[in-house]
PDBQT receptor file of N, H, CA, C and O in Angstrom, charges set to zero:
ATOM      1  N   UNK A   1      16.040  -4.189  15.904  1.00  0.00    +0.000 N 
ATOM      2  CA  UNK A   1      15.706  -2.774  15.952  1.00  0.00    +0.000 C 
ATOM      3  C   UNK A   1      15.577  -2.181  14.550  1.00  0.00    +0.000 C 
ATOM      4  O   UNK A   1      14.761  -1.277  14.373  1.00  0.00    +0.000 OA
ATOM      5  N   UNK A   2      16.511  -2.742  13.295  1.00  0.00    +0.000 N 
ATOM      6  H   UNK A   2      17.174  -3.476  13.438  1.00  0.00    +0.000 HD
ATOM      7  CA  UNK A   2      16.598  -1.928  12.394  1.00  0.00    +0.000 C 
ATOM      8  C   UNK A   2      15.429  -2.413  11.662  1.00  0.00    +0.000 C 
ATOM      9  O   UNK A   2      14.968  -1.635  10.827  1.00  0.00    +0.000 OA
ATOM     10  N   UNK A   3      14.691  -3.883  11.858  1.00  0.00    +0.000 N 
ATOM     11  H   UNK A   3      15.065  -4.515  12.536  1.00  0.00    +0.000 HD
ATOM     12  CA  UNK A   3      13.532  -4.384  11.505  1.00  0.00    +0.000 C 
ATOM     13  C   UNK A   3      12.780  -3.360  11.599  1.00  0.00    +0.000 C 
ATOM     14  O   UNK A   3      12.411  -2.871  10.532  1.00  0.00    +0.000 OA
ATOM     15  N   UNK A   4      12.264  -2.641  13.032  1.00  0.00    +0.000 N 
ATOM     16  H   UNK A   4      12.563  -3.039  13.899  1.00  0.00    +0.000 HD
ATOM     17  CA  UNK A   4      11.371  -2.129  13.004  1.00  0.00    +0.000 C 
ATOM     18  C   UNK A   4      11.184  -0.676  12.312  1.00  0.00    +0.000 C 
ATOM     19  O   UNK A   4      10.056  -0.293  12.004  1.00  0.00    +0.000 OA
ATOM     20  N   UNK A   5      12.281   0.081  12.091  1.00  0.00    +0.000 N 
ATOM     21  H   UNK A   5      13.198  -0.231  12.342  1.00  0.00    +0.000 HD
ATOM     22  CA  UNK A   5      12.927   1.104  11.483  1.00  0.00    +0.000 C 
ATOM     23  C   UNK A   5      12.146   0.988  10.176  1.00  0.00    +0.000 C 
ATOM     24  O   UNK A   5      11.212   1.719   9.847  1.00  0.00    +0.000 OA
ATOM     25  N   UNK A   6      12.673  -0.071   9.445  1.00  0.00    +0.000 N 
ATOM     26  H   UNK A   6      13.432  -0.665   9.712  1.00  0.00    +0.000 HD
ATOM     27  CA  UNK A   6      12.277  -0.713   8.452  1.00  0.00    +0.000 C 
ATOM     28  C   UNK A   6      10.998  -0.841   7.749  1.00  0.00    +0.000 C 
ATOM     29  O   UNK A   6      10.725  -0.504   6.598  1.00  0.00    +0.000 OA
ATOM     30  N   UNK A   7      10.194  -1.439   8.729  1.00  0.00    +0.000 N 
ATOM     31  H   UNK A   7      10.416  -1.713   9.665  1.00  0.00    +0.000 HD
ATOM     32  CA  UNK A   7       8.956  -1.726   8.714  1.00  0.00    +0.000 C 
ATOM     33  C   UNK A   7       8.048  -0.655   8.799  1.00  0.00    +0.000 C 
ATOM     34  O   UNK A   7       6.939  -0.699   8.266  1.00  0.00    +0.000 OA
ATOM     35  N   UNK A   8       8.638   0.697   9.705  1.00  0.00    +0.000 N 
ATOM     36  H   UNK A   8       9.539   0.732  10.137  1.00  0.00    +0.000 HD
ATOM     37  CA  UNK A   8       7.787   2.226   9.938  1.00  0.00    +0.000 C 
ATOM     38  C   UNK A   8       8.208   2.953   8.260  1.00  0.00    +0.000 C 
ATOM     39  O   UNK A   8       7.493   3.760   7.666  1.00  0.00    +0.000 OA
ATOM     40  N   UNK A   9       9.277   2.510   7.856  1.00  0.00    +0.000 N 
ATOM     41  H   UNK A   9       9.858   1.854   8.338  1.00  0.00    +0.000 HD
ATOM     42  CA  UNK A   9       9.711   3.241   7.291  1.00  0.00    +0.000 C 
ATOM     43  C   UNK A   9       8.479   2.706   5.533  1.00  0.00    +0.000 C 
ATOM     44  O   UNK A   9       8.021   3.371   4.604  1.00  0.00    +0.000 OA
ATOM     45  N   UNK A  10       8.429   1.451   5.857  1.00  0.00    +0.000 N 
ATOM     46  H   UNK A  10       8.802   0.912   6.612  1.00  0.00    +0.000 HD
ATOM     47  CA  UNK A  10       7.302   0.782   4.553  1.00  0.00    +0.000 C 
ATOM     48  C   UNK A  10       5.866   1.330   4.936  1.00  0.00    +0.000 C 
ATOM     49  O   UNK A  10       5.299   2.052   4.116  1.00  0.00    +0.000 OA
ATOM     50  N   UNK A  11       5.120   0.966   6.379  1.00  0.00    +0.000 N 
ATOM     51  H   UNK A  11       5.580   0.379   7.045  1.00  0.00    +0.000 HD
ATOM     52  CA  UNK A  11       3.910   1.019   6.791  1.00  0.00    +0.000 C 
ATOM     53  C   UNK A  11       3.414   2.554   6.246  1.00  0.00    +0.000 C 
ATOM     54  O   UNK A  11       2.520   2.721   5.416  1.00  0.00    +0.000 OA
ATOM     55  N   UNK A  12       4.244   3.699   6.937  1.00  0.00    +0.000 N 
ATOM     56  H   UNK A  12       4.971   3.564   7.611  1.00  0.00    +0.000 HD
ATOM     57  CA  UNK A  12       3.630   4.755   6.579  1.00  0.00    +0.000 C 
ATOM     58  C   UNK A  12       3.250   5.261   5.483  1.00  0.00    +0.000 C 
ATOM     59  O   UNK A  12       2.060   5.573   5.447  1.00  0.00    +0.000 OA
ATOM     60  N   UNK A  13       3.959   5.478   4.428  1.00  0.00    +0.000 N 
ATOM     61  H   UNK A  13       4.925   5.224   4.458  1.00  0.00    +0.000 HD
ATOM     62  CA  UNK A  13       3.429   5.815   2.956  1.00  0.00    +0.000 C 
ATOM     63  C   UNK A  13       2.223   4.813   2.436  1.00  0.00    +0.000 C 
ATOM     64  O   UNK A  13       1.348   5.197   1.659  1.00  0.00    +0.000 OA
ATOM     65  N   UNK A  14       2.302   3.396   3.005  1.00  0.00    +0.000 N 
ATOM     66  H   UNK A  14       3.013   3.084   3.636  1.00  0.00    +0.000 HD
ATOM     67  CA  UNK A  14       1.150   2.825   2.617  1.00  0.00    +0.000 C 
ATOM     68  C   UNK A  14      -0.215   3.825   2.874  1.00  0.00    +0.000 C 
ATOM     69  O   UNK A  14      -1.109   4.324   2.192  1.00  0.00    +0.000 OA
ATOM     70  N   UNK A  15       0.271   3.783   4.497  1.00  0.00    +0.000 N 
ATOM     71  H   UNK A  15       0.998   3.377   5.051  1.00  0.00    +0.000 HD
ATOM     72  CA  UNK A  15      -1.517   3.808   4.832  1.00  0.00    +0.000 C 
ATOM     73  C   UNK A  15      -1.607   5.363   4.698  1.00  0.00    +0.000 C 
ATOM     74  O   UNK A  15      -2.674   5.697   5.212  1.00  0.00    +0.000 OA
ATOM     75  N   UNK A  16      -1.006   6.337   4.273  1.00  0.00    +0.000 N 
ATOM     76  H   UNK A  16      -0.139   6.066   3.855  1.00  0.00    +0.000 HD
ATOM     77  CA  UNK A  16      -1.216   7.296   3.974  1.00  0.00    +0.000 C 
ATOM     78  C   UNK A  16      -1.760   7.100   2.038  1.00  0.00    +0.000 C 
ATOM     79  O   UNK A  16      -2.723   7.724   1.593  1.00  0.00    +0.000 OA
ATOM     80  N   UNK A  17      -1.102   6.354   1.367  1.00  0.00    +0.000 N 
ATOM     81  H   UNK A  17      -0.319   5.847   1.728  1.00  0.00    +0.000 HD
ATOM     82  CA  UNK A  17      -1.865   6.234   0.149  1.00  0.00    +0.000 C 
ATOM     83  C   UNK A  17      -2.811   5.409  -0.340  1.00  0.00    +0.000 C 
ATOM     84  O   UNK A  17      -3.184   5.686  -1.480  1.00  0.00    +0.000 OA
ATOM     85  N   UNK A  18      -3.221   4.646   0.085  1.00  0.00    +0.000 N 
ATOM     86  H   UNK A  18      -2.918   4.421   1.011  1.00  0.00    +0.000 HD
ATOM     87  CA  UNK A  18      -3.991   3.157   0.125  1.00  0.00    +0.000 C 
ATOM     88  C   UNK A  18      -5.646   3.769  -0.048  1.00  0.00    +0.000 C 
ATOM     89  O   UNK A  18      -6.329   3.285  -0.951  1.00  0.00    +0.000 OA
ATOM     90  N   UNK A  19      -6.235   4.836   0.850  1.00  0.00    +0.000 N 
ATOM     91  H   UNK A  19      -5.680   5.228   1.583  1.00  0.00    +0.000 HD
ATOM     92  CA  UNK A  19      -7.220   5.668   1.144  1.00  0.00    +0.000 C 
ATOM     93  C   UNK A  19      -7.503   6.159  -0.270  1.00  0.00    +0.000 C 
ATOM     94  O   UNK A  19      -8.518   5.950  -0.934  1.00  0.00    +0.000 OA
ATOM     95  N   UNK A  20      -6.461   6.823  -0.593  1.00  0.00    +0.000 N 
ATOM     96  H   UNK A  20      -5.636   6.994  -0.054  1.00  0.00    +0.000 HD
ATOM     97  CA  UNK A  20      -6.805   7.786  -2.147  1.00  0.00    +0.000 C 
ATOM     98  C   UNK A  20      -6.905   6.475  -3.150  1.00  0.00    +0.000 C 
ATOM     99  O   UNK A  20      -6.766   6.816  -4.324  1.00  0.00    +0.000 OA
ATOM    100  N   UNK A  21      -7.110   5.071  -2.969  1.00  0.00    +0.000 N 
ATOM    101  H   UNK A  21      -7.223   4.794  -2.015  1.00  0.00    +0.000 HD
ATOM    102  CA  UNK A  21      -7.121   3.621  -4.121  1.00  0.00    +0.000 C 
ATOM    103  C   UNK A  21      -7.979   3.263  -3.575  1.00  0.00    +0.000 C 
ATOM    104  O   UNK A  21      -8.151   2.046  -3.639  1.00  0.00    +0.000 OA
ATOM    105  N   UNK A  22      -8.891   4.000  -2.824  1.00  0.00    +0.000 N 
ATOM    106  H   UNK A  22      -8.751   4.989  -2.772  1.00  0.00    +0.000 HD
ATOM    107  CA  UNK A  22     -10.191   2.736  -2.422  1.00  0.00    +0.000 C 
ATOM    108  C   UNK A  22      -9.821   1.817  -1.441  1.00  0.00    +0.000 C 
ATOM    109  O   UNK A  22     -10.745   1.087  -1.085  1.00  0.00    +0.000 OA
ATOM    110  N   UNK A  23      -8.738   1.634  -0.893  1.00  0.00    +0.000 N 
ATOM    111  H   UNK A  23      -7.987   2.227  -1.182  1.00  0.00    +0.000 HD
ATOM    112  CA  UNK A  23      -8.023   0.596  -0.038  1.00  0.00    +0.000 C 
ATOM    113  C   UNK A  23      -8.146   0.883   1.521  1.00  0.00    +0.000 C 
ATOM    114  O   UNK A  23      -7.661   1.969   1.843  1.00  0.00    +0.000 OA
ATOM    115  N   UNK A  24      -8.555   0.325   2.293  1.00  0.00    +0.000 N 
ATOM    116  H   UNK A  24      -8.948  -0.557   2.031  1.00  0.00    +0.000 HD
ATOM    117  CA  UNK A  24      -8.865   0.342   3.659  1.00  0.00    +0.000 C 
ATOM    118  C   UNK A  24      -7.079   0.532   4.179  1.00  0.00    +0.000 C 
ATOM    119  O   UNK A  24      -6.085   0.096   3.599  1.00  0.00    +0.000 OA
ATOM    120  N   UNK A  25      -7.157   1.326   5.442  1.00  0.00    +0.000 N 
ATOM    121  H   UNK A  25      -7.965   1.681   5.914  1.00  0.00    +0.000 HD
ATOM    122  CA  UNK A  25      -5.860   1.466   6.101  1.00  0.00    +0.000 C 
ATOM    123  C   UNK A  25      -4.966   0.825   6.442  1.00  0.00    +0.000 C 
ATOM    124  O   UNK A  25      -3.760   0.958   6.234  1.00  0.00    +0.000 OA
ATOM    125  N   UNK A  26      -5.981  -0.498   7.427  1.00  0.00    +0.000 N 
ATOM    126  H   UNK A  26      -6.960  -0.606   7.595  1.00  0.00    +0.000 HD
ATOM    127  CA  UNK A  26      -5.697  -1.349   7.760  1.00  0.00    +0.000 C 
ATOM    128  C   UNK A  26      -4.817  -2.330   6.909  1.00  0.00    +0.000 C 
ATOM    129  O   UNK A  26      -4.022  -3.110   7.433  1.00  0.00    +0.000 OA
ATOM    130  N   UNK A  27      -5.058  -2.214   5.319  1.00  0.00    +0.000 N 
ATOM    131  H   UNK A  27      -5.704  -1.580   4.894  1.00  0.00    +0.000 HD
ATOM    132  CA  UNK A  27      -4.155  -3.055   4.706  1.00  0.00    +0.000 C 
ATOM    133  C   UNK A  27      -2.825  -3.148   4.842  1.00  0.00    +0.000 C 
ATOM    134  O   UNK A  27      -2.070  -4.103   4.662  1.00  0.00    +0.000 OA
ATOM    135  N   UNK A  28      -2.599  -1.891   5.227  1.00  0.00    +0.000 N 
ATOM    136  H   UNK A  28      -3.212  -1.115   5.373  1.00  0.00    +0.000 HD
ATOM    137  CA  UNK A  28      -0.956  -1.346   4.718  1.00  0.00    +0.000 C 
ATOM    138  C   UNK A  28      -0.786  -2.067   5.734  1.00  0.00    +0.000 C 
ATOM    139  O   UNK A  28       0.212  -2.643   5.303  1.00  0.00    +0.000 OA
ATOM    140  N   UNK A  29      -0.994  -2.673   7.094  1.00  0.00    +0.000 N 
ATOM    141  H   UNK A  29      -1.805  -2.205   7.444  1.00  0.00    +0.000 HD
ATOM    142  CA  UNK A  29      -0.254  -3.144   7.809  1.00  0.00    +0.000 C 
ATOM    143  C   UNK A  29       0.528  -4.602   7.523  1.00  0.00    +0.000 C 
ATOM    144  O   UNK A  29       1.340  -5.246   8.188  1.00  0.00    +0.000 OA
ATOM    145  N   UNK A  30       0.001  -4.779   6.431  1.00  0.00    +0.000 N 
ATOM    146  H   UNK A  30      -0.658  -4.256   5.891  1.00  0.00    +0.000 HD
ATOM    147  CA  UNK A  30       0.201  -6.299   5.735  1.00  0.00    +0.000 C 
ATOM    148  C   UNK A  30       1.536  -5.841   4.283  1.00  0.00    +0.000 C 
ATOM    149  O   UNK A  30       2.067  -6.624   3.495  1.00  0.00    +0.000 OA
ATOM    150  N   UNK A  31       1.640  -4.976   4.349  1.00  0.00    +0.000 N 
ATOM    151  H   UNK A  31       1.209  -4.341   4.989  1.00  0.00    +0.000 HD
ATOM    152  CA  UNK A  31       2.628  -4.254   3.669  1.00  0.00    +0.000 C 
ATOM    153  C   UNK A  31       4.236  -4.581   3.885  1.00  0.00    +0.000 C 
ATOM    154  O   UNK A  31       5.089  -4.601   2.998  1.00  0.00    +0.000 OA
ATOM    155  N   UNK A  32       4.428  -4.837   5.319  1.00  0.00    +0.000 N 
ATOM    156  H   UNK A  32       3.734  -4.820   6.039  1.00  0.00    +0.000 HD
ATOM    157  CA  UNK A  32       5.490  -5.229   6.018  1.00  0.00    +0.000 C 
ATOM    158  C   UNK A  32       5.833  -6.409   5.536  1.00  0.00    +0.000 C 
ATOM    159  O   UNK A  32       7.011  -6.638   5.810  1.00  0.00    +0.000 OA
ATOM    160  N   UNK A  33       5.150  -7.571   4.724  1.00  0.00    +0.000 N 
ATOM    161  H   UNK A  33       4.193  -7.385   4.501  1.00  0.00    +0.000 HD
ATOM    162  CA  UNK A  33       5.661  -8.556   3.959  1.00  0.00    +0.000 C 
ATOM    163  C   UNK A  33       5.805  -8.004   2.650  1.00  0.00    +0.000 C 
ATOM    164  O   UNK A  33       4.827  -7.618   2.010  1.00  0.00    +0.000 OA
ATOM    165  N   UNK A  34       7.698  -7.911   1.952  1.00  0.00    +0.000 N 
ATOM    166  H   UNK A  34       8.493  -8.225   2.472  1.00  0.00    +0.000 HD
ATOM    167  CA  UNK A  34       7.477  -7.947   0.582  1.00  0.00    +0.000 C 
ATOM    168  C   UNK A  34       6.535  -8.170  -0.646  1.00  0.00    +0.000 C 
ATOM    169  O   UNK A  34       6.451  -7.431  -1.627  1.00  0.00    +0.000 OA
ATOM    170  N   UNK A  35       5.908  -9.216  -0.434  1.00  0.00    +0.000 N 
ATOM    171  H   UNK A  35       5.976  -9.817   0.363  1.00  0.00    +0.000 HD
ATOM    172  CA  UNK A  35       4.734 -10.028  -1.602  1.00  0.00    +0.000 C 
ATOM    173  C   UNK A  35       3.779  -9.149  -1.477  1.00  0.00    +0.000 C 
ATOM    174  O   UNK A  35       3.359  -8.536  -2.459  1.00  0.00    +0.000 OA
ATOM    175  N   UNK A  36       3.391  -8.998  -0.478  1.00  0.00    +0.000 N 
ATOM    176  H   UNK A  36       3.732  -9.496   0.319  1.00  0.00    +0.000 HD
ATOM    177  CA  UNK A  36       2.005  -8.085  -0.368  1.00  0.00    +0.000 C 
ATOM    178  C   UNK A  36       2.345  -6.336  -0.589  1.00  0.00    +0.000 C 
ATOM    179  O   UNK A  36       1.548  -5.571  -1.133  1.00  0.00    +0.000 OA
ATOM    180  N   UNK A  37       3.516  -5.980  -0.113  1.00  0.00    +0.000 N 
ATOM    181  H   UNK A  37       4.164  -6.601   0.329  1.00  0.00    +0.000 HD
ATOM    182  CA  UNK A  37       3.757  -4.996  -0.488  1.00  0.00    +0.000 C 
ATOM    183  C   UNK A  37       3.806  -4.542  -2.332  1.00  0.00    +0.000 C 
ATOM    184  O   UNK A  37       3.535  -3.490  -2.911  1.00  0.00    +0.000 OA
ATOM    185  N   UNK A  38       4.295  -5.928  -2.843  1.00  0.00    +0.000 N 
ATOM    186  H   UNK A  38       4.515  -6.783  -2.373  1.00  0.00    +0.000 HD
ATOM    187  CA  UNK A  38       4.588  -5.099  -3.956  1.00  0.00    +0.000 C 
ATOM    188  C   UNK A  38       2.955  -5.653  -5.201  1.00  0.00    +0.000 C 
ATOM    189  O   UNK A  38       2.699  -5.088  -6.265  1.00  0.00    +0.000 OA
ATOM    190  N   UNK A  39       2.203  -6.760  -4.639  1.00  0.00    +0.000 N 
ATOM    191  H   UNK A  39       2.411  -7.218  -3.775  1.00  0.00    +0.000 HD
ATOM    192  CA  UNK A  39       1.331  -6.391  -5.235  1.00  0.00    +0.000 C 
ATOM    193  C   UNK A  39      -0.201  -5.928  -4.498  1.00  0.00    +0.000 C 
ATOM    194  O   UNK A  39      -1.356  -6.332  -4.635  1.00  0.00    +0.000 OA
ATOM    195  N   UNK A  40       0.467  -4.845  -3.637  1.00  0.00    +0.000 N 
ATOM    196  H   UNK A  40       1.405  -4.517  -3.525  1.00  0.00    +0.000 HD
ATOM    197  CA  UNK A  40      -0.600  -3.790  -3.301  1.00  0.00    +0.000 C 
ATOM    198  C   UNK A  40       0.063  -2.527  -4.319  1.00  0.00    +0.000 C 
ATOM    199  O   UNK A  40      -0.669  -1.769  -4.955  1.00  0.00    +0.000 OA
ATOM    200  N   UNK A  41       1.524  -2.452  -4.345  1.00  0.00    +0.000 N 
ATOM    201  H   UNK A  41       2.119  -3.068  -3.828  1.00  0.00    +0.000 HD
ATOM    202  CA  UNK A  41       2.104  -1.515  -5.592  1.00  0.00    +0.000 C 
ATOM    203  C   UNK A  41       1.340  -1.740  -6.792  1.00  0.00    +0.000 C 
ATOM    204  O   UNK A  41       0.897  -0.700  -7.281  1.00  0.00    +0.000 OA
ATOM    205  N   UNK A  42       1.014  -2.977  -7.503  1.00  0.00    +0.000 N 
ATOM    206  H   UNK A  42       1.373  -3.822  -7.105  1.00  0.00    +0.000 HD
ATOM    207  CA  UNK A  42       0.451  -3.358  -8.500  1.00  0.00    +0.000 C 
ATOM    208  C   UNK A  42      -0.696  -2.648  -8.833  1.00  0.00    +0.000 C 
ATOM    209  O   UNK A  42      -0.846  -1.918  -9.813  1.00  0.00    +0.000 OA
ATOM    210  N   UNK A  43      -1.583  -2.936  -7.859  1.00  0.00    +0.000 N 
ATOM    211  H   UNK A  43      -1.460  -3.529  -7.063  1.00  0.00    +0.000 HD
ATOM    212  CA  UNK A  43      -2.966  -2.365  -7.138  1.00  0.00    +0.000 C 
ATOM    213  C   UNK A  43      -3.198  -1.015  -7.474  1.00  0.00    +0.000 C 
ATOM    214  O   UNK A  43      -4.164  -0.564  -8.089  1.00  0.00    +0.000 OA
ATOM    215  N   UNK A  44      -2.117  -0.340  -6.964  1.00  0.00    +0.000 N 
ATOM    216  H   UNK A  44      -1.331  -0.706  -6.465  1.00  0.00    +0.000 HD
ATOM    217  CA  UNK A  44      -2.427   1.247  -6.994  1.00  0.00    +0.000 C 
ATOM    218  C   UNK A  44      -1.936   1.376  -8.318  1.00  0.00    +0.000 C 
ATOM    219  O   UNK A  44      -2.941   1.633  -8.981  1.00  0.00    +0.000 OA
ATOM    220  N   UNK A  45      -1.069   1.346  -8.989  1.00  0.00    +0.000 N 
ATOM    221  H   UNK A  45      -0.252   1.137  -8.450  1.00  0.00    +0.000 HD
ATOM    222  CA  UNK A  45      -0.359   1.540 -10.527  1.00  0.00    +0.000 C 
ATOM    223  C   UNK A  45      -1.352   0.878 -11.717  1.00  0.00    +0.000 C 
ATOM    224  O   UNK A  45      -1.054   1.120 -12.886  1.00  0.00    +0.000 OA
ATOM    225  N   UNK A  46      -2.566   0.020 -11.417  1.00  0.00    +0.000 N 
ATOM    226  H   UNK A  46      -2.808  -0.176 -10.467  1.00  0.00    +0.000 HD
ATOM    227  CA  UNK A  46      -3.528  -0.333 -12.074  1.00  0.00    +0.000 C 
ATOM    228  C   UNK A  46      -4.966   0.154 -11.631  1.00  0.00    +0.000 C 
ATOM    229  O   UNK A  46      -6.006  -0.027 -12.264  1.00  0.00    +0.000 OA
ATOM    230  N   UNK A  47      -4.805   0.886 -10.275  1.00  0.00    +0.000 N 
ATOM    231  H   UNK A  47      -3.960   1.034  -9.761  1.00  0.00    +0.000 HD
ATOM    232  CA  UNK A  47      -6.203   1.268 -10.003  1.00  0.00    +0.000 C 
ATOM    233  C   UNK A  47      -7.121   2.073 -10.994  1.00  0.00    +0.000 C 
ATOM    234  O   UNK A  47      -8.263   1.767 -11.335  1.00  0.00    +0.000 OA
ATOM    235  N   UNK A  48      -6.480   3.021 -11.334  1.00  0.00    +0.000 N 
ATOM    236  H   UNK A  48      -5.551   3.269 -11.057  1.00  0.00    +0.000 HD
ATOM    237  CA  UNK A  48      -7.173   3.777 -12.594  1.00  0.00    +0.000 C 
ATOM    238  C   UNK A  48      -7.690   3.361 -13.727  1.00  0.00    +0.000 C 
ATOM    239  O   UNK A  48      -8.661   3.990 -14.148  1.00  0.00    +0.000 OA
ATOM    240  N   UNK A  49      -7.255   2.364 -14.400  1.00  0.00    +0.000 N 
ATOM    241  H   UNK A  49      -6.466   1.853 -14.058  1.00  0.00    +0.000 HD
ATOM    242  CA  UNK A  49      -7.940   1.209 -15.020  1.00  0.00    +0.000 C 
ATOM    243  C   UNK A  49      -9.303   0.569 -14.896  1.00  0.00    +0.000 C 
ATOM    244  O   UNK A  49     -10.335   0.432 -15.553  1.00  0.00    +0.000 OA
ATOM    245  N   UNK A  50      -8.736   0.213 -13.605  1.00  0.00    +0.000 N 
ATOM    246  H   UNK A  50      -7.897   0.324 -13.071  1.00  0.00    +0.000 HD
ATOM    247  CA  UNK A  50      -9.811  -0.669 -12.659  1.00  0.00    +0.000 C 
ATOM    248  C   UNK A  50     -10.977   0.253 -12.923  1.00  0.00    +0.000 C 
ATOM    249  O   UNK A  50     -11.852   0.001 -13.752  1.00  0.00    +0.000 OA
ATOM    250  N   UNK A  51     -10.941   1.291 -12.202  1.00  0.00    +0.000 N 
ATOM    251  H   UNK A  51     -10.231   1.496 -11.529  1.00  0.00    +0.000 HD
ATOM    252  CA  UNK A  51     -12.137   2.134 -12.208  1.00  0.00    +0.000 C 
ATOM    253  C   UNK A  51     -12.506   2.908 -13.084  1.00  0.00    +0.000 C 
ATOM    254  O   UNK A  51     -13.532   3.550 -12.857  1.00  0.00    +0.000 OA
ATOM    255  N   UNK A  52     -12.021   3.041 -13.962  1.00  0.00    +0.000 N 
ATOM    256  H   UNK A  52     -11.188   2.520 -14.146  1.00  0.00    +0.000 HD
ATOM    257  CA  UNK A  52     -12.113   3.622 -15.145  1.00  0.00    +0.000 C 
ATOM    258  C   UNK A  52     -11.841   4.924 -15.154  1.00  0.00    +0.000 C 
ATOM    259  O   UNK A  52     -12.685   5.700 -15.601  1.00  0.00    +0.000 OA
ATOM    260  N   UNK A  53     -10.815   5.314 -14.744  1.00  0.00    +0.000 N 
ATOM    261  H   UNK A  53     -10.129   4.683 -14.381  1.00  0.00    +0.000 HD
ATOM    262  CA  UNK A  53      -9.929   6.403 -14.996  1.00  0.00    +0.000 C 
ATOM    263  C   UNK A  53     -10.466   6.931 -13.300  1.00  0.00    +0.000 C 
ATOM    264  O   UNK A  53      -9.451   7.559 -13.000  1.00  0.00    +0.000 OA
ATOM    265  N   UNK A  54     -11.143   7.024 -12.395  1.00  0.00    +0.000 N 
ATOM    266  H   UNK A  54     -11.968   6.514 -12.638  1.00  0.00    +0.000 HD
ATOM    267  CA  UNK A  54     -11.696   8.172 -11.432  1.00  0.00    +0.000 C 
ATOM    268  C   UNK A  54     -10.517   8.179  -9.956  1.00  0.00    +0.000 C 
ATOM    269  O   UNK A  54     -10.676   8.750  -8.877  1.00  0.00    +0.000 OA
ATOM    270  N   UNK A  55      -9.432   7.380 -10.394  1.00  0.00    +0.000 N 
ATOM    271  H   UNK A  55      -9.303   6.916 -11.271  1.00  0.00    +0.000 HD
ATOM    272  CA  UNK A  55      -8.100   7.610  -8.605  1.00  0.00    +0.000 C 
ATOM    273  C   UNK A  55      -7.903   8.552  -8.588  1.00  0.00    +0.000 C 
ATOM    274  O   UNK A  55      -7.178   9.015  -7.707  1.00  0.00    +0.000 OA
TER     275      UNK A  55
């Protein structure tokens, strides 16, 4: 139970920020694994770069 707690508690801020990085919604659901969570963190903390300043 507290898994899933857990897991609502990661999913949502994803897919609410993922949109404003160019990032499809659907990703965040892959968020729920650590690894991917933290380099989709990567992702957004370098997006501005990426695109040349426009997140």
């Amino acid at each position: 139970m507290w898994l899933i707690v857990i897991g609502a508690l990661v999913l949502v801020p994803f897919w609410k920020l993922l949109p404003r990085f160019g990032i499809p919604n659907w990703v965040a659901i892959f968020a729920i694994f650590p690894l991917v969570a933290l380099i989709l963190l990567w992702v957004m903390a370098f997006k501005d770069q990426i695109d040349g300043g426009r997140a």
